[in-house]
Structure formats: structure tokens, C-alpha cells
Backbone as a printed PyTorch tensor [residue, N CA C, xyz], in Angstrom:
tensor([[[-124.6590,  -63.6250,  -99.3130],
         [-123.9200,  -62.5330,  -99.8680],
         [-123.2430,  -63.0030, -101.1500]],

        [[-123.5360,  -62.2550, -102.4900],
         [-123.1060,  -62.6940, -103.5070],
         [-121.7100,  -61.6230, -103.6540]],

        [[-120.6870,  -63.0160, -104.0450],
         [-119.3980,  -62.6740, -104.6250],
         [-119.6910,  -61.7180, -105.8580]],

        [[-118.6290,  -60.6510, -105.3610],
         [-118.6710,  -60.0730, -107.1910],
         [-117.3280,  -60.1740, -107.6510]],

        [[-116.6730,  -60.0960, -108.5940],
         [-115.4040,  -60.0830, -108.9540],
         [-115.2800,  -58.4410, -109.1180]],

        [[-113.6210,  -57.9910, -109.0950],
         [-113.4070,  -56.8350, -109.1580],
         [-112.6790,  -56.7930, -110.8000]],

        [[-113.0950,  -55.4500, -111.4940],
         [-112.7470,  -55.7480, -113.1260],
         [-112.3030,  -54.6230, -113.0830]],

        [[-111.4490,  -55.1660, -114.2710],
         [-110.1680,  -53.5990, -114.6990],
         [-111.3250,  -52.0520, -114.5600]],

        [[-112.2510,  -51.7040, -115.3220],
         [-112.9050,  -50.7090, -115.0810],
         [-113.6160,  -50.2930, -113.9390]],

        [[-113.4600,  -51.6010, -112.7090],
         [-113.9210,  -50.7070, -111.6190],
         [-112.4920,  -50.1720, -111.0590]],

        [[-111.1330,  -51.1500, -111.2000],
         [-109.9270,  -50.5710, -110.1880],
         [-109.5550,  -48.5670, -110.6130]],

        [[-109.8250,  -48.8320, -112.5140],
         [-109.5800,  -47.2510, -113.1290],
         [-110.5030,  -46.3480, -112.9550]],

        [[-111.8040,  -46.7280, -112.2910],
         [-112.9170,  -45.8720, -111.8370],
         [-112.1320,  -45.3740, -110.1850]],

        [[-111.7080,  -46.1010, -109.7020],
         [-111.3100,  -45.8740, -108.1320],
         [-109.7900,  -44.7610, -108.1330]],

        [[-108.8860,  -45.4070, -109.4830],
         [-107.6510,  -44.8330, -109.1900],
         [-107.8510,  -43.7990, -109.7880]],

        [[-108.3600,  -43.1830, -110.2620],
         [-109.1260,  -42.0340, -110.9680],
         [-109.6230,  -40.8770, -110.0530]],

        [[-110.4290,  -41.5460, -108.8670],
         [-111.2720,  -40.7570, -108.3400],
         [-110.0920,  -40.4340, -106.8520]],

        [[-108.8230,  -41.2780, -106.7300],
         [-108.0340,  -40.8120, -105.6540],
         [-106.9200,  -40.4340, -106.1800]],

        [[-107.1620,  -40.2780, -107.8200],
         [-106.0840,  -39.5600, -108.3980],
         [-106.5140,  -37.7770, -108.1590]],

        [[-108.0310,  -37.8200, -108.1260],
         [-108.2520,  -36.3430, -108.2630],
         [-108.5160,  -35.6370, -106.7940]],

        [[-108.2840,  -36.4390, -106.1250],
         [-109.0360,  -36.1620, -104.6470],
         [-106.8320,  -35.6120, -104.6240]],

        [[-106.1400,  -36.3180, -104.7690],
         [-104.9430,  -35.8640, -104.4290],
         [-104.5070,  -34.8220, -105.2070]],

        [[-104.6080,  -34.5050, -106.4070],
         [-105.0100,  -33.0890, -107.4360],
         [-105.3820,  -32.1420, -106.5050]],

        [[-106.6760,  -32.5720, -106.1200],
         [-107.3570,  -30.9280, -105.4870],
         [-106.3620,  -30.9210, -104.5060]],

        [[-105.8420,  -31.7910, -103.3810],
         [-105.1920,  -31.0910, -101.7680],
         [-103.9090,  -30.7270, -102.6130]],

        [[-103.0760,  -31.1080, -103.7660],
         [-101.9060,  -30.5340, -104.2950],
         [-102.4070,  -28.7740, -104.5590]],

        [[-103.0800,  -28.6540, -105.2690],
         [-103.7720,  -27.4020, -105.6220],
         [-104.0600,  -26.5060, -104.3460]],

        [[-104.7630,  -27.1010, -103.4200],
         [-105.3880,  -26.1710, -102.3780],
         [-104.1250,  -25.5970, -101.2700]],

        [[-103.2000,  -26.8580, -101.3760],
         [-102.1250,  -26.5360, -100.0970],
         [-100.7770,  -25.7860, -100.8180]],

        [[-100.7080,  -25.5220, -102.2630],
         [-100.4240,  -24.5860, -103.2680],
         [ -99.7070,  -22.9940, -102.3060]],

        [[-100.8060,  -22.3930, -102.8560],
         [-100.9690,  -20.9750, -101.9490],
         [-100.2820,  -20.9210, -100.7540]],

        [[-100.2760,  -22.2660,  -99.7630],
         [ -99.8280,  -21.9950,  -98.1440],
         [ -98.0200,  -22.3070,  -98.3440]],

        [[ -97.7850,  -22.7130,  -99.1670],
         [ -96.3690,  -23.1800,  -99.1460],
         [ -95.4620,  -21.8980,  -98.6420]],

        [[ -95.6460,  -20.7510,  -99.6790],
         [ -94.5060,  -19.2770,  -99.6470],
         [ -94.9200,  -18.9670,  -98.4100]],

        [[ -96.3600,  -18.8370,  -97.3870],
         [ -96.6050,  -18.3950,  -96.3260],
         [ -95.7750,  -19.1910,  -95.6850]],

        [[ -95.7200,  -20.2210,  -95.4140],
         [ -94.7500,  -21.5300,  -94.3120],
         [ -93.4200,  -20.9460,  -94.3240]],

        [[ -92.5860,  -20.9690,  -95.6750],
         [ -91.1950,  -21.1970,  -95.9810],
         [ -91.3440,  -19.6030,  -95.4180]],

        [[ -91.7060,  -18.2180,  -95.5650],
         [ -91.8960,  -17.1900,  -94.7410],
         [ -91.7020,  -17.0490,  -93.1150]],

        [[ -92.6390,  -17.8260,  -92.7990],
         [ -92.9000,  -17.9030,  -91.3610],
         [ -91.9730,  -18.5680,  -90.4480]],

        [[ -91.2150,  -19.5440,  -91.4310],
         [ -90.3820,  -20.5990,  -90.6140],
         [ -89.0620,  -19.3620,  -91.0090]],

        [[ -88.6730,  -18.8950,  -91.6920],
         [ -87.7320,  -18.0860,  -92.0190],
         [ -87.6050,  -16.7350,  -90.9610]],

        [[ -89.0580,  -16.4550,  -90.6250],
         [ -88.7060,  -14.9930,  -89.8350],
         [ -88.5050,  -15.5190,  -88.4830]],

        [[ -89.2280,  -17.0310,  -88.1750],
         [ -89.2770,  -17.3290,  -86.5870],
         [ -87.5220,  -17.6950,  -86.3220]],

        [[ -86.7920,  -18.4390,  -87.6690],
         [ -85.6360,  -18.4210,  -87.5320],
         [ -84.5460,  -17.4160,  -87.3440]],

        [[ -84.6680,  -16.5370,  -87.9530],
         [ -84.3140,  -14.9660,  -87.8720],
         [ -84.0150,  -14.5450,  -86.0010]],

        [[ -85.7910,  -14.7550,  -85.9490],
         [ -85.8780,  -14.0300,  -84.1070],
         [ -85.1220,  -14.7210,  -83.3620]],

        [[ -84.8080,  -15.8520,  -83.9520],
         [ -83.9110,  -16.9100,  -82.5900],
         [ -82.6950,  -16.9550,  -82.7530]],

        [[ -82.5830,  -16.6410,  -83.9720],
         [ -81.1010,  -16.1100,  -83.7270],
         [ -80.6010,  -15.0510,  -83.3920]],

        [[ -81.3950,  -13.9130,  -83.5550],
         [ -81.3490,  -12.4720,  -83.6110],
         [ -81.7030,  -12.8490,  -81.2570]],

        [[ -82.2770,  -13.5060,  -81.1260],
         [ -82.1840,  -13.3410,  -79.5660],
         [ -80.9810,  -13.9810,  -79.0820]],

        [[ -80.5870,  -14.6070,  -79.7880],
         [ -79.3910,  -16.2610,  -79.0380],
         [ -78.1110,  -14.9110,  -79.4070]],

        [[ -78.2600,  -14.2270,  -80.4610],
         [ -76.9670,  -13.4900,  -80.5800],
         [ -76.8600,  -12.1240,  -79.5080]],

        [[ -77.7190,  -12.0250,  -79.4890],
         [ -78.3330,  -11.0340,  -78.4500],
         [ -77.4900,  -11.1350,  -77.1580]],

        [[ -78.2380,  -12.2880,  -76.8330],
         [ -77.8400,  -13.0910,  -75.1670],
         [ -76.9480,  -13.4830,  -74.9320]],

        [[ -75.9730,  -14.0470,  -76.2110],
         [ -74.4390,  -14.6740,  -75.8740],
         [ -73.2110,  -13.0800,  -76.0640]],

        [[ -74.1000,  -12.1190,  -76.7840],
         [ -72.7860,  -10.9970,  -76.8960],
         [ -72.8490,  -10.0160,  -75.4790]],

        [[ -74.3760,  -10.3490,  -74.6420],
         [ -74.2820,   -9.7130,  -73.0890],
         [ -73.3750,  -10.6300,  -72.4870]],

        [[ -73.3610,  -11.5580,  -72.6560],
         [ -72.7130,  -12.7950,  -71.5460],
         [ -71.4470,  -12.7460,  -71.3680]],

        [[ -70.8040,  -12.6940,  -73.0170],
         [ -69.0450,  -12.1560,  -73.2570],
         [ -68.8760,  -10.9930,  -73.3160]],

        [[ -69.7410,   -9.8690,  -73.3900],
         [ -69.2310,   -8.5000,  -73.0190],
         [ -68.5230,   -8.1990,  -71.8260]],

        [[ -67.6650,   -7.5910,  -71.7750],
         [ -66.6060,   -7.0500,  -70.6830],
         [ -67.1590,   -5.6250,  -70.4680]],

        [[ -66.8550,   -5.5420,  -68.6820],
         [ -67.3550,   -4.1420,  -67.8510],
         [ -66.5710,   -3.6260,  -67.7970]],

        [[ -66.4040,   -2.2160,  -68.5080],
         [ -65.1920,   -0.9790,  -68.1010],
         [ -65.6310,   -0.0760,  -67.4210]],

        [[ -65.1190,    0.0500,  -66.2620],
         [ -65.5750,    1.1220,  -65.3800],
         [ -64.2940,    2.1790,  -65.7300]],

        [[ -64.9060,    3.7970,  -66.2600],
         [ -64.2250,    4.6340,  -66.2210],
         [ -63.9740,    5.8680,  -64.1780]],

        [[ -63.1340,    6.2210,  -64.0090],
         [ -63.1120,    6.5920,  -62.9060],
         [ -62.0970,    8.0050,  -63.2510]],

        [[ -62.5330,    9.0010,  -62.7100],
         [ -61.4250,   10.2640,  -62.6560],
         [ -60.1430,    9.9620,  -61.5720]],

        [[ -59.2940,   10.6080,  -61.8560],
         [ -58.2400,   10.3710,  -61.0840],
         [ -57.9770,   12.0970,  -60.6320]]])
């Protein structure tokens, strides 16, 4: 097995080609960001919107009205 040495134009051929490979997934995962920050926002919403829900039955007080 013959040694090869590694030379400046092969390391800038390589950092090049995982410079663009990380380009495209910046680009592609682009678009999904506003859907996420959305989704995590409304699922946060429902859990609070239930937790407030459930703790204002828990401290609500029973008035029973009665005729006299």
C-alpha cells in the first residue's frame, strides 16, 4: 500500500464539499423553523390553557342557594 501525502488542495477540495453539504441542510431546514416555533407555541398555549383550567375547578368554592 503506497503512502500518499495529503496537500493543501486536497484538505480545500474536502472543506469545500462539507462546506456545501452544510449550506444545503441550513437552506432546507429554513422553511421548518416558523412551523416549530408555531407548534411549540400553540402546544404551550393548550397546557396552560388546561393547567389553568384544572387548578381554577380545584379552588372554586360551592354555593348552594336554598329558599327559606
Amino acid at each position: 500500500m503506497a503512502e500518499s501525502k495529503i496537500t493543501k488542495d486536497d484538505l480545500k477540495a474536502k472543506f469545500e464539499e462539507l462546506e456545501g453539504g452544510i449550506n444545503k441542510a441550513k437552506e432546507s431546514a429554513t422553511p421548518a423553523v416558523p412551523l416549530v416555533a408555531v407548534a411549540v407555541s400553540v402546544g404551550i398555549f393548550v397546557v396552560a390553557l388546561f393547567l389553568g383550567y384544572r387548578l381554577g375547578k380545584k379552588r372554586s368554592a360551592i354555593v348552594e342557594i336554598r329558599k327559606l
